[in-house]
Every structure is written in C-alpha cells, then in structure tokens.
C-alpha positions, 0 to 999 in steps of 0.5 A: 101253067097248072092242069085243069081238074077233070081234063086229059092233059096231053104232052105239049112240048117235045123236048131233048137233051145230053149229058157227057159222062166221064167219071164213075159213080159206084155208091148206089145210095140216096147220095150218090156220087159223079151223077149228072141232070140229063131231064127236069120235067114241067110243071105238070109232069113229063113222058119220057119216051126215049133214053140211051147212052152212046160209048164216045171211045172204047169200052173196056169193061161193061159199064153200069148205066145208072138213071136215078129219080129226084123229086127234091131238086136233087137232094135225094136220088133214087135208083130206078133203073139201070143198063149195062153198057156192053165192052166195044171198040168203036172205030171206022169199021166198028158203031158206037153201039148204043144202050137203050133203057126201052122207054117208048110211046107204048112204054114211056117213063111218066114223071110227076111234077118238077121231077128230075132225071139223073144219070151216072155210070159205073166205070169212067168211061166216055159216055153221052146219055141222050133223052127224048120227052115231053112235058105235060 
C-alpha cells in the first residue's frame, strides 16, 4: 500500500533470499551478462541490511562478486558495488568462509520503489549470494 505524505514509514516485513551462481559474468556494462535477481523491493521501497556470498566448492581464483541496481525491472543494470571473494578450500576442517558486502542497520542499503537487486560473479565458481531486508 502507497505511503502516507508527511508520515515515518518504518520497515514492515522482513524479508530474505538466495540465489546460486555458477557462471561468470565479465561484461561490466548496463547489459551484463550471467546476472541473477536476488531482491525486489516493495512498493514503498526497502532497507537492505544484509548481503554475503558464501563459496559452495573451492575457490581457485579471487572472484569478482558483482551486485547491481535495476530501477526498470531489469532492463537496465547498474553496477553498485562490488567484492571479492577471496581463493579457498572449504572442507571438514576448513569454513566456507563468507563474503560480506557491510550493509547493516547502521549501514543499510535503502532501495526506491520497485527497485531490484542483481547479482553475478566474475569467475564460474560455485556461489550462494544471501540477502536479509525489509520492505517499507
């Protein structure tokens, strides 16, 4: 339901969600490539507290996690940020260490209305990218 003018609005629902990723996307254009929607914000927007990516095998190279902005359903991406995921073996003795992009309560990620969150990585690598929000 639309805001009211001249009211706080505080975030209503928690939300969350994950995406796998498996192919690499190396075109950093408004076009790119292999990306996957991991958040579409509410009809009043969203707060975004919450965004890693967690390697599912070993990593052999750094790889470039990729989060990109869509205000147009996803016709247009826009680079916004971005991690790298550092080389690791995960196994019995060894965490699938996870990659934080920092968003928190006291540094959310604020989304306008509608908008969407893309994701993608730079090597083709086995990754769960994992996002905790809120919708206005």
């Amino acid at each position: 339901m639309p805001g009211t003018a001249n009211s706080i609005i505080t975030p209503q629902t928690p939300k969350s969600a994950a995406v796998g990723l498996t192919t690499a996307n190396t075109t950093f254009t408004t076009s790119p490539t292999n990306t996957a929607l991991l958040v579409t914000a509410g009809v009043n927007g969203a707060r975004v507290t919450r965004l890693w990516a967690v390697p599912l095998e070993q990593i052999n190279t750094a790889n470039n996690i990729q989060l990109y902005r869509s205000y147009d359903s996803g016709t247009t991406k826009y680079l916004a940020d971005s991690k790298l995921m550092a080389t690791i073996t995960p196994g019995a003795a060894v965490a699938n260490t996870p990659t934080d992009f920092g968003y928190s309560d006291d540094n959310p990620l604020i989304l306008v209305a509608n908008e969407r969150l893309y994701v993608a990585e730079g090597q083709p690598e086995a990754v769960n990218v994992i996002a905790e929000w809120a919708d206005y």
